[in-house]
PDB file as gemmi writes it, atoms N, CA and C in Angstrom:
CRYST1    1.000    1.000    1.000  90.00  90.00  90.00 P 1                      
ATOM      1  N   UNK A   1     151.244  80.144  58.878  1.00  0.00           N  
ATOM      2  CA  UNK A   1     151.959  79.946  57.634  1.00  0.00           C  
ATOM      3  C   UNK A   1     151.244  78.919  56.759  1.00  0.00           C  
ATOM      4  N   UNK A   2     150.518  77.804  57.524  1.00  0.00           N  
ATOM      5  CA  UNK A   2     150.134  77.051  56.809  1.00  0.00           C  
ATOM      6  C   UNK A   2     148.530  77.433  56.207  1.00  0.00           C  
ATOM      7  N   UNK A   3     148.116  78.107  56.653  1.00  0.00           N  
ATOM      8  CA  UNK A   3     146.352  78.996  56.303  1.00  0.00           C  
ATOM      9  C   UNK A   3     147.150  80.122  55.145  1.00  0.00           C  
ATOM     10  N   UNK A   4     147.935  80.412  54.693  1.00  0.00           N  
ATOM     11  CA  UNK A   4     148.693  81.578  53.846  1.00  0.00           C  
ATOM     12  C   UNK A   4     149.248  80.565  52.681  1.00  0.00           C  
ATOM     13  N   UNK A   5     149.657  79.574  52.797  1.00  0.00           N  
ATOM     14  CA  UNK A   5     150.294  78.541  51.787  1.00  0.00           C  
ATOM     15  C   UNK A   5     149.155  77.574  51.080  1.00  0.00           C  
ATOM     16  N   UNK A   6     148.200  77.538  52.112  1.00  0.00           N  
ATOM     17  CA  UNK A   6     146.736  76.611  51.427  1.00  0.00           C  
ATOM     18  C   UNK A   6     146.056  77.540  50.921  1.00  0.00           C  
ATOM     19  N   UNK A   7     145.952  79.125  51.097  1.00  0.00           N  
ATOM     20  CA  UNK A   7     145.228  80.124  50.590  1.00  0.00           C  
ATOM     21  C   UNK A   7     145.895  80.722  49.085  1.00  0.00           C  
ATOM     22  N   UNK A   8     147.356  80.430  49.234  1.00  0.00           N  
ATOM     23  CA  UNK A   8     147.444  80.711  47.714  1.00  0.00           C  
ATOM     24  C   UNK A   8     147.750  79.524  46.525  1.00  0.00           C  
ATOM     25  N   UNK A   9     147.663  78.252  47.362  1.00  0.00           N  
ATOM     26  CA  UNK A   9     147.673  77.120  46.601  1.00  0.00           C  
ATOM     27  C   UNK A   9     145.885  77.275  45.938  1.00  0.00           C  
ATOM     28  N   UNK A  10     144.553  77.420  46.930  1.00  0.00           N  
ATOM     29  CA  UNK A  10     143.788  77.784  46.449  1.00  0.00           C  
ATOM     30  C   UNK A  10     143.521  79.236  45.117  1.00  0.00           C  
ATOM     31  N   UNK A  11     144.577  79.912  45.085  1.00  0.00           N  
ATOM     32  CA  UNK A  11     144.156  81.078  44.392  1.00  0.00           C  
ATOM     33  C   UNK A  11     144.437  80.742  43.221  1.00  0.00           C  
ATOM     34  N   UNK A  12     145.845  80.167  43.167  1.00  0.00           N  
ATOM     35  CA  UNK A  12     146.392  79.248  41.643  1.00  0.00           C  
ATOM     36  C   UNK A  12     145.504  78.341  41.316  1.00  0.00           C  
ATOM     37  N   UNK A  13     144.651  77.893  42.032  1.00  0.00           N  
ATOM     38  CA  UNK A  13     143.749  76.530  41.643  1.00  0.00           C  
ATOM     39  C   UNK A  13     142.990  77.442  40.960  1.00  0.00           C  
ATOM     40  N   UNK A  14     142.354  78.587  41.657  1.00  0.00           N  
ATOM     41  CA  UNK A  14     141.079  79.254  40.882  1.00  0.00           C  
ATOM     42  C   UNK A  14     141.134  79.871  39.282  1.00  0.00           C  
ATOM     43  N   UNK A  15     142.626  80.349  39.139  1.00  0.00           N  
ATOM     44  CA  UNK A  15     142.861  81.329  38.176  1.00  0.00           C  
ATOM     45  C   UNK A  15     143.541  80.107  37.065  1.00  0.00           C  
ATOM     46  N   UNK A  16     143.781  79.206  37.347  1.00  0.00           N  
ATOM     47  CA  UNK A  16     143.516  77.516  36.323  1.00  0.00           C  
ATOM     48  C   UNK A  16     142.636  77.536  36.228  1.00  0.00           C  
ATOM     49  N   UNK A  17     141.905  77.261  37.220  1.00  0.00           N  
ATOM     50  CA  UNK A  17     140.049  76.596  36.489  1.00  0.00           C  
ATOM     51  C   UNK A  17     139.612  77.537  35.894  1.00  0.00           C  
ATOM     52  N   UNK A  18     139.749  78.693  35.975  1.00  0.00           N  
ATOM     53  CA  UNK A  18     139.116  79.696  35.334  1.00  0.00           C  
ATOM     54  C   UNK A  18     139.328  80.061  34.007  1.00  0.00           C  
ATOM     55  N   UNK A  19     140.855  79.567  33.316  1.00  0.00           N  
ATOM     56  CA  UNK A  19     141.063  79.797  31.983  1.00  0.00           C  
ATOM     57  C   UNK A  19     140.479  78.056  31.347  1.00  0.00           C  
ATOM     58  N   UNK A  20     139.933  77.345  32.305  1.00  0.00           N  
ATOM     59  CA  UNK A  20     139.870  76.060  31.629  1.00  0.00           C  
ATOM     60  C   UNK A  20     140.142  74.718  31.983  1.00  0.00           C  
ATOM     61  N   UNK A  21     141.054  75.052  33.048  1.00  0.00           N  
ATOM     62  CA  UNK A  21     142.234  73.804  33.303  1.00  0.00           C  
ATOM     63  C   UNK A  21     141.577  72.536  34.566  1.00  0.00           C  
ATOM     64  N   UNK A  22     140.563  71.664  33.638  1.00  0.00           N  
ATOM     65  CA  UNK A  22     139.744  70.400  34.259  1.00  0.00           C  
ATOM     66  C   UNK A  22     140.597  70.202  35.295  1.00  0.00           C  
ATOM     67  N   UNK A  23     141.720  69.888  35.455  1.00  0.00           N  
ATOM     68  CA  UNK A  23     142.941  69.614  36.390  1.00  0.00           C  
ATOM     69  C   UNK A  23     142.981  70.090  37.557  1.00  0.00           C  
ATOM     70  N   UNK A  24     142.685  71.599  37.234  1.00  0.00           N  
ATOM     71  CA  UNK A  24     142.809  72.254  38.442  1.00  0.00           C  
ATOM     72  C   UNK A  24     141.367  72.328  38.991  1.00  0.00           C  
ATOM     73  N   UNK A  25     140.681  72.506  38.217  1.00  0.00           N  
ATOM     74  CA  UNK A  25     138.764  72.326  39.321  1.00  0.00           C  
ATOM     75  C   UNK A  25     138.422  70.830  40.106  1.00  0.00           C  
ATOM     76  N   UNK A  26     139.268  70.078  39.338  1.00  0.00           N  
ATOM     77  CA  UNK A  26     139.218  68.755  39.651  1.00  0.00           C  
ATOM     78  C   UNK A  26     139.962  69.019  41.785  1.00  0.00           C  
ATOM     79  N   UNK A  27     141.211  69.897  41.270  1.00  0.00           N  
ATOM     80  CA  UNK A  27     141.741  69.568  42.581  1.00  0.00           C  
ATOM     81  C   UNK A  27     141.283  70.731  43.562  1.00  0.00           C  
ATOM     82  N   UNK A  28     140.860  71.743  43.211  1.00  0.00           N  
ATOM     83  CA  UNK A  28     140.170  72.626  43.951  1.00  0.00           C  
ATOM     84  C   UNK A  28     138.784  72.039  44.410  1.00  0.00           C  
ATOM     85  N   UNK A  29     138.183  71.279  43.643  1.00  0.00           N  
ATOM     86  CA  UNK A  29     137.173  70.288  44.353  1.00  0.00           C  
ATOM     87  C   UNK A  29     137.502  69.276  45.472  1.00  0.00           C  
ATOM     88  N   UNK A  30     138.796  68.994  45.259  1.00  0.00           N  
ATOM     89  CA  UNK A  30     138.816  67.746  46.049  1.00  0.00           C  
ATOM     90  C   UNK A  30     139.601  68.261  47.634  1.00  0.00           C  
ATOM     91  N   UNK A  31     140.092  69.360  47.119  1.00  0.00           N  
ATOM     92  CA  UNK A  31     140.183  70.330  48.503  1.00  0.00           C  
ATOM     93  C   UNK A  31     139.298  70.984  49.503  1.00  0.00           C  
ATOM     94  N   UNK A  32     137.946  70.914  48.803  1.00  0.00           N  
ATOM     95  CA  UNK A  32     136.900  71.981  49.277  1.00  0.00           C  
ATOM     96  C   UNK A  32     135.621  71.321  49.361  1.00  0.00           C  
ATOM     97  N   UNK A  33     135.917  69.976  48.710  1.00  0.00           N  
ATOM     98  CA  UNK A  33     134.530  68.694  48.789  1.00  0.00           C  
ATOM     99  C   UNK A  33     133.955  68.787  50.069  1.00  0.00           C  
ATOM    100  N   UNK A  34     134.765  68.368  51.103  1.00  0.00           N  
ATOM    101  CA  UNK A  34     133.995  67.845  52.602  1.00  0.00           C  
ATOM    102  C   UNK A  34     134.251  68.952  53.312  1.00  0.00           C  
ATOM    103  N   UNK A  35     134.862  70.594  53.193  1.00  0.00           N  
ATOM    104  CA  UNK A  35     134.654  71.498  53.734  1.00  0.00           C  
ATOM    105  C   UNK A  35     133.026  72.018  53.655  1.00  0.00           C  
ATOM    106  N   UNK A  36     132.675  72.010  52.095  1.00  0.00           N  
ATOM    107  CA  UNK A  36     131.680  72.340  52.083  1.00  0.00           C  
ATOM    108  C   UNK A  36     130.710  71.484  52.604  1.00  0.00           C  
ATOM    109  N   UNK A  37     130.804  70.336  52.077  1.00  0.00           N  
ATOM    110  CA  UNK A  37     129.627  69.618  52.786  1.00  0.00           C  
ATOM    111  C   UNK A  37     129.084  69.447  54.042  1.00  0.00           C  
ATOM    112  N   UNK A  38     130.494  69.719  54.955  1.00  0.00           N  
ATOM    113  CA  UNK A  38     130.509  69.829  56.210  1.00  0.00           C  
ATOM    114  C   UNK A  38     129.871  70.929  56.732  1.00  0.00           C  
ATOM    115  N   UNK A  39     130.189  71.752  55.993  1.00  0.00           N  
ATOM    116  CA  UNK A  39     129.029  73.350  56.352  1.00  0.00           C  
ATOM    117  C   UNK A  39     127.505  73.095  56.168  1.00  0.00           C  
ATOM    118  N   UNK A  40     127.522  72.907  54.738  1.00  0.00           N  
ATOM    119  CA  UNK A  40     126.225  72.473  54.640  1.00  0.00           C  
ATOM    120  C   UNK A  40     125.114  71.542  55.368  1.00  0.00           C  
ATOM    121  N   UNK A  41     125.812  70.373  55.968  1.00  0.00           N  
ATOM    122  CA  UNK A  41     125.742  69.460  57.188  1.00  0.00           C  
ATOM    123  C   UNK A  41     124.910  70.317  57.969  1.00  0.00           C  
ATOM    124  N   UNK A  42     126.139  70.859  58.519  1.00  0.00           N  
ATOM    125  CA  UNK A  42     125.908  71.602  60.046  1.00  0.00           C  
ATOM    126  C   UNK A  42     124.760  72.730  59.794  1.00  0.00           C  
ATOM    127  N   UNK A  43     124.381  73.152  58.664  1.00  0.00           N  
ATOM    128  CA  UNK A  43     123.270  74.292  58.183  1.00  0.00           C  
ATOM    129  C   UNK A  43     121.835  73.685  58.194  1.00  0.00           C  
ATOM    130  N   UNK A  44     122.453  72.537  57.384  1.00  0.00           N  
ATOM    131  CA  UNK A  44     120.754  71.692  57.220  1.00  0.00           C  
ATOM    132  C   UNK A  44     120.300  70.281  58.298  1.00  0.00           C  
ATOM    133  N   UNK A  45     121.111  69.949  59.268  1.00  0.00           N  
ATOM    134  CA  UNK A  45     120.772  68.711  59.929  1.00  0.00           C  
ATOM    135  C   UNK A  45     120.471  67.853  59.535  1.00  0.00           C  
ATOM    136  N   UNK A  46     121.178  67.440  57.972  1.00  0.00           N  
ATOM    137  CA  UNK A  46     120.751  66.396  56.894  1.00  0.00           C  
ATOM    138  C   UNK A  46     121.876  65.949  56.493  1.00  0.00           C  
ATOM    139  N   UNK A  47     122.173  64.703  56.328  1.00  0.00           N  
ATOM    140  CA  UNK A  47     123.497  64.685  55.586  1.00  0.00           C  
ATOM    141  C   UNK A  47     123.075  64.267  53.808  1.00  0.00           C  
ATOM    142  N   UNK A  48     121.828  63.569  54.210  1.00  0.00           N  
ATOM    143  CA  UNK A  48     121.379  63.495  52.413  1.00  0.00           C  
ATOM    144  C   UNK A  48     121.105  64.576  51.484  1.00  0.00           C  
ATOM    145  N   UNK A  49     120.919  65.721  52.221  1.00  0.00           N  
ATOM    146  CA  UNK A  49     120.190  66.937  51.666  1.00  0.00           C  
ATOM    147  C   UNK A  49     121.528  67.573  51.495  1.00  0.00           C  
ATOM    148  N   UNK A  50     122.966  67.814  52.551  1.00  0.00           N  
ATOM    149  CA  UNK A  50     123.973  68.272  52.226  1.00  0.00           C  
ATOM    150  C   UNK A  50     124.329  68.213  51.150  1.00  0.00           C  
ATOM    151  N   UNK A  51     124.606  66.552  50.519  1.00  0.00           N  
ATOM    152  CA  UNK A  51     125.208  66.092  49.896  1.00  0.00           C  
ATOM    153  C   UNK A  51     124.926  66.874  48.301  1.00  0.00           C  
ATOM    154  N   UNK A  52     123.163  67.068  48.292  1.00  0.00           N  
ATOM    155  CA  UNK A  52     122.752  67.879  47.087  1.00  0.00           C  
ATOM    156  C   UNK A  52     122.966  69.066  46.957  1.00  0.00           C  
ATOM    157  N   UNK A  53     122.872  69.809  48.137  1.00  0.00           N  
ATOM    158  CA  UNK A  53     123.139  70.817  48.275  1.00  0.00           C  
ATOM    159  C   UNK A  53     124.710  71.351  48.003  1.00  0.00           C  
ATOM    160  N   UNK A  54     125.578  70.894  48.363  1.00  0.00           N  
ATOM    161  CA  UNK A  54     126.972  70.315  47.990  1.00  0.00           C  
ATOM    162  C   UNK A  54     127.213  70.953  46.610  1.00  0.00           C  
ATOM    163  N   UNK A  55     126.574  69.518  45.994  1.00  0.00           N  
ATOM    164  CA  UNK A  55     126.238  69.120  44.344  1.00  0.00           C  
ATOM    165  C   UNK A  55     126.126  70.674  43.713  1.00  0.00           C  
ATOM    166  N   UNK A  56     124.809  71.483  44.150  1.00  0.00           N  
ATOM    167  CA  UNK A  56     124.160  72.381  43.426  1.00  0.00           C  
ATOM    168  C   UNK A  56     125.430  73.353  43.886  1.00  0.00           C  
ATOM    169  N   UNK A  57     126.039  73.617  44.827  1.00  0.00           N  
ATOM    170  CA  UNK A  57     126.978  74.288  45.015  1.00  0.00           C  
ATOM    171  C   UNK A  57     128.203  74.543  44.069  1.00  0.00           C  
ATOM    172  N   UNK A  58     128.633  73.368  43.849  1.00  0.00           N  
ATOM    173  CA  UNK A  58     129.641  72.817  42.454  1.00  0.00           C  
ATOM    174  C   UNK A  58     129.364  73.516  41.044  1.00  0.00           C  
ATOM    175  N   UNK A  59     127.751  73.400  40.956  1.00  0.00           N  
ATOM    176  CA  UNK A  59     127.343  73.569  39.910  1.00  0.00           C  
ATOM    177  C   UNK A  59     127.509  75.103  39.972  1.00  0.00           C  
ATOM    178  N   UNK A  60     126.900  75.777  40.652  1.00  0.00           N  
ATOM    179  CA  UNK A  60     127.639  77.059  41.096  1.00  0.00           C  
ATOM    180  C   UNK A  60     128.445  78.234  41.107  1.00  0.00           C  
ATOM    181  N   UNK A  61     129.079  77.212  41.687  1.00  0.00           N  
ATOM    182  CA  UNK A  61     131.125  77.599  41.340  1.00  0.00           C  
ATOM    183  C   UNK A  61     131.843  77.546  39.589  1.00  0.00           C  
ATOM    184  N   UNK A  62     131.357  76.317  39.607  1.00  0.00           N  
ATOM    185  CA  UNK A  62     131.676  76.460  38.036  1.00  0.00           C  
ATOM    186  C   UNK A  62     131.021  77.102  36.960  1.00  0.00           C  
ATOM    187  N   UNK A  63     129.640  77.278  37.079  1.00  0.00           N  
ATOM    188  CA  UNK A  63     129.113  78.286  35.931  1.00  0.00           C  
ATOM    189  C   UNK A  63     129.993  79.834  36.024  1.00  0.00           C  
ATOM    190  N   UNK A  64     129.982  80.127  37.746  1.00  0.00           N  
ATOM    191  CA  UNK A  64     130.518  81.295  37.409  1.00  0.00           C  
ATOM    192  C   UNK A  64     131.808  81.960  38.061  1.00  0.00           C  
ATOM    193  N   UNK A  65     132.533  80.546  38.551  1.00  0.00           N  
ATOM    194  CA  UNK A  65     133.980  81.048  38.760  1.00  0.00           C  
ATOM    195  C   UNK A  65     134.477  82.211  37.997  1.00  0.00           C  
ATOM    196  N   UNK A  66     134.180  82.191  36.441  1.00  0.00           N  
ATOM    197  CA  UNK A  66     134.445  83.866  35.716  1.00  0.00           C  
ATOM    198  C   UNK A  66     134.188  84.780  36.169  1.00  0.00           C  
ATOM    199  N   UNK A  67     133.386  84.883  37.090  1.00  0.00           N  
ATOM    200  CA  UNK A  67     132.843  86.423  37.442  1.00  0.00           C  
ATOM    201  C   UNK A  67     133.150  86.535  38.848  1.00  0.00           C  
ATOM    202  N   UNK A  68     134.231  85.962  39.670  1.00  0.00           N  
ATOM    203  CA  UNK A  68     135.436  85.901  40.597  1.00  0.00           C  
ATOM    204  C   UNK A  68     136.396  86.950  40.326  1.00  0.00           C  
ATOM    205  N   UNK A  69     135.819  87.995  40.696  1.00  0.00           N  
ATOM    206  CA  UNK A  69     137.104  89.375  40.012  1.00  0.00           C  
ATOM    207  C   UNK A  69     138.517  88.819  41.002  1.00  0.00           C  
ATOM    208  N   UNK A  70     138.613  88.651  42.147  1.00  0.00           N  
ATOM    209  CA  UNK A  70     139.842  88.108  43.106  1.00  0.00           C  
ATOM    210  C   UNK A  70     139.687  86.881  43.143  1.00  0.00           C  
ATOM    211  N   UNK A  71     140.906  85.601  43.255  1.00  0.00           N  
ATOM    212  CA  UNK A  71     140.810  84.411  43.155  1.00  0.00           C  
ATOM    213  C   UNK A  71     140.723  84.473  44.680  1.00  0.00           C  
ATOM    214  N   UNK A  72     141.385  85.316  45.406  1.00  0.00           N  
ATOM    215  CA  UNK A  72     141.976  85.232  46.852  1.00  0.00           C  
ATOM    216  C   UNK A  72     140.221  85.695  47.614  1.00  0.00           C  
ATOM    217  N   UNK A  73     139.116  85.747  47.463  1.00  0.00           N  
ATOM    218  CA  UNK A  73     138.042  85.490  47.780  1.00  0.00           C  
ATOM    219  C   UNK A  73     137.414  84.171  47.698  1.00  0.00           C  
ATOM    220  N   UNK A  74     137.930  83.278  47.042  1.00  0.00           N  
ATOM    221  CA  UNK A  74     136.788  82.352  46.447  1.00  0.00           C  
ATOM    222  C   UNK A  74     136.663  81.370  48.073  1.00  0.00           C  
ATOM    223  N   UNK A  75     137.172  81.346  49.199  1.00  0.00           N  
ATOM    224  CA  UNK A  75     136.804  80.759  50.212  1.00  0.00           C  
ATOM    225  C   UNK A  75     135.363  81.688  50.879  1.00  0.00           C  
ATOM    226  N   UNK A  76     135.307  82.759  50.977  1.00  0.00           N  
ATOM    227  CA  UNK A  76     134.002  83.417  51.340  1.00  0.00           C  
ATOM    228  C   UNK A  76     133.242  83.358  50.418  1.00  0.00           C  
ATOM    229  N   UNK A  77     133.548  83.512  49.051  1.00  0.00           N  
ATOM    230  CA  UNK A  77     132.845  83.279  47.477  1.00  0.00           C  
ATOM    231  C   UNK A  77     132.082  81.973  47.668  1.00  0.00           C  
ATOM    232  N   UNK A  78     132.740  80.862  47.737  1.00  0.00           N  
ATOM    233  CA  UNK A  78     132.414  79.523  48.028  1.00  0.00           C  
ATOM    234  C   UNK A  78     131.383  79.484  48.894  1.00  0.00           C  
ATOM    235  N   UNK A  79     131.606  79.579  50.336  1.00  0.00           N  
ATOM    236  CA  UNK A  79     130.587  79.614  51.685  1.00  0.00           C  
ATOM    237  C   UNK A  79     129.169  80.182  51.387  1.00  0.00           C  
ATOM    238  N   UNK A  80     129.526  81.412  50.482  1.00  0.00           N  
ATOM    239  CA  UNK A  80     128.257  82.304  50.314  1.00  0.00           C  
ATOM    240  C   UNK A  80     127.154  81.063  49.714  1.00  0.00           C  
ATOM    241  N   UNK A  81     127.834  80.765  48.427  1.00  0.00           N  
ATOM    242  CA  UNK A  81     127.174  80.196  47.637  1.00  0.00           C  
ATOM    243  C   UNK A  81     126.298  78.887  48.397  1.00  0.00           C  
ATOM    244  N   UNK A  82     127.622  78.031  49.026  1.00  0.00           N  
ATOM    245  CA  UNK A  82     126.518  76.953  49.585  1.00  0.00           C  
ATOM    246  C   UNK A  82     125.641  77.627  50.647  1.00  0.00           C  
ATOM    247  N   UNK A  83     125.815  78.594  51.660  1.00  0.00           N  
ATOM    248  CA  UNK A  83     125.076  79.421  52.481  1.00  0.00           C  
ATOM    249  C   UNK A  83     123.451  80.144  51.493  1.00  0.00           C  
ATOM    250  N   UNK A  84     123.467  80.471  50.613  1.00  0.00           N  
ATOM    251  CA  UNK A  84     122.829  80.507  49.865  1.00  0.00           C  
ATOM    252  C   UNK A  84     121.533  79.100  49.807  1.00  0.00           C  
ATOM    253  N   UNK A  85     122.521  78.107  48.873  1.00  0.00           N  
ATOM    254  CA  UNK A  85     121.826  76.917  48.401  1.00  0.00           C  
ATOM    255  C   UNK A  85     121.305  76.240  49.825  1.00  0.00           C  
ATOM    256  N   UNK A  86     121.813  76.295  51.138  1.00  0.00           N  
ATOM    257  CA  UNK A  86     121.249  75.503  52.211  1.00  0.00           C  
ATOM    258  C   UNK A  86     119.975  76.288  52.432  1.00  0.00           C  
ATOM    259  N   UNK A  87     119.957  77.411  52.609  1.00  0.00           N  
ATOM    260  CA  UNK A  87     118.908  78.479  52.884  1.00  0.00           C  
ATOM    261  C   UNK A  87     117.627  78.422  51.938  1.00  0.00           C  
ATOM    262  N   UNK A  88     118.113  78.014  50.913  1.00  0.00           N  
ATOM    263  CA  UNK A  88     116.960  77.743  49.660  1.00  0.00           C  
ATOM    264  C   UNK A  88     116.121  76.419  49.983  1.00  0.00           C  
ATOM    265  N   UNK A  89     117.284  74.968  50.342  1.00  0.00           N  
ATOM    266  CA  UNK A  89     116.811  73.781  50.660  1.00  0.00           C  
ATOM    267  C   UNK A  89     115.871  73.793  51.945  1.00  0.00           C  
ATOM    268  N   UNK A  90     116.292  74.890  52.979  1.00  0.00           N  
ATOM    269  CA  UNK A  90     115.798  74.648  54.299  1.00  0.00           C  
ATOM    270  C   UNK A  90     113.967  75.877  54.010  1.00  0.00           C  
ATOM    271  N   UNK A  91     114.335  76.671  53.188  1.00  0.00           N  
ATOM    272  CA  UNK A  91     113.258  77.203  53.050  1.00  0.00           C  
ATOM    273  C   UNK A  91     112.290  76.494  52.295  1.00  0.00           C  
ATOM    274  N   UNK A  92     112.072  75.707  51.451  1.00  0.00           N  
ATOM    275  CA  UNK A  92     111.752  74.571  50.562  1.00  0.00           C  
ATOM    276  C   UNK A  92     111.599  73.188  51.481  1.00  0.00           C  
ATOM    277  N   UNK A  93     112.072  72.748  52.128  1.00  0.00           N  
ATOM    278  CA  UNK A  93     111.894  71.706  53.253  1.00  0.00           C  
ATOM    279  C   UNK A  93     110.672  72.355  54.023  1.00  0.00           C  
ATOM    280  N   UNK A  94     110.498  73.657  54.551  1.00  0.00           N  
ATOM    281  CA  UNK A  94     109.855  74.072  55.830  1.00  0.00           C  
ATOM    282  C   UNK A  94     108.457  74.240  55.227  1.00  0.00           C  
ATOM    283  N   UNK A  95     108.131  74.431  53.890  1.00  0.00           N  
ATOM    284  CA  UNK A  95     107.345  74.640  53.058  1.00  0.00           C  
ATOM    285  C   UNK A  95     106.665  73.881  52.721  1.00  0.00           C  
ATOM    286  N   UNK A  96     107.625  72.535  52.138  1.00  0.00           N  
ATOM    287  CA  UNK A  96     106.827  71.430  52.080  1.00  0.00           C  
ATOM    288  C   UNK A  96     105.948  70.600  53.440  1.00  0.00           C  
ATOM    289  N   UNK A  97     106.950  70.807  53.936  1.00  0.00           N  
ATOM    290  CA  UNK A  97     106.377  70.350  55.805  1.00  0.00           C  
ATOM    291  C   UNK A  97     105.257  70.695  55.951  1.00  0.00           C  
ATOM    292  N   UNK A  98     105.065  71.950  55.860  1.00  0.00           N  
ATOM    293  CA  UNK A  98     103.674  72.683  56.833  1.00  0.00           C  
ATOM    294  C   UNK A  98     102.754  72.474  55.208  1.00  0.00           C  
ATOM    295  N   UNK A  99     102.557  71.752  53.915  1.00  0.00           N  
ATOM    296  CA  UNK A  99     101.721  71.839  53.462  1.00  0.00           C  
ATOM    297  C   UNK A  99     101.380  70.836  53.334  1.00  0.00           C  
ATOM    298  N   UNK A 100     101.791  69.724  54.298  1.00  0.00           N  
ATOM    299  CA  UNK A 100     100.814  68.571  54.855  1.00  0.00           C  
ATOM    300  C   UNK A 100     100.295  68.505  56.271  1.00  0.00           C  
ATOM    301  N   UNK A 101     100.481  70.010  57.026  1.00  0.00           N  
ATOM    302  CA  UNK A 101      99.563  69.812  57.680  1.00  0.00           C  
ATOM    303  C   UNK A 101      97.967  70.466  57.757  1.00  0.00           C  
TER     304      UNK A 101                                                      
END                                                                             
């Protein structure tokens, strides 16, 4: 009951931020801050690199929360995205690595 009551408190958050409402991205951020980061964490074995990665995630979400046809996705919507951005950082880390040796 309580994964069904945080899932549509999230959906109202999305379909606010989405017409505009700073208020509500504000609190859909502050719901989903250290979920994500915590993923991202556990993806990259960095917590400094999370933290950007995080960041670029945010940035993300908000350019294109509009193009969120279901609000009731934006938890896999979300994941993708930082799943995405860690994959970019860790491919870009592995890159730089091996071109000092």
């Amino acid at each position: 009951m309580k994964d069904i009551l945080s899932s549509i408190k999230d959906q109202l958050l999305v379909m606010d931020a989405r017409v505009g409402d700073s208020k509500a991205m504000e609190k859909l951020s502050g719901r989903w801050q250290k979920r994500l980061w915590l993923y991202t964490c556990r993806m990259t074995n960095n917590k400094e690199a999370a933290w950007d990665i995080t960041r670029e995630t945010w940035l993300g979400i908000i350019r294109d929360l509009g193009k969120l046809q279901h609000p009731a996705n934006f938890k896999p919507w979300a994941y993708k995205i930082a799943t995405n951005k860690s994959i970019d950082w860790i491919n870009k880390y592995r890159t730089n690595k091996h071109v000092g040796i």
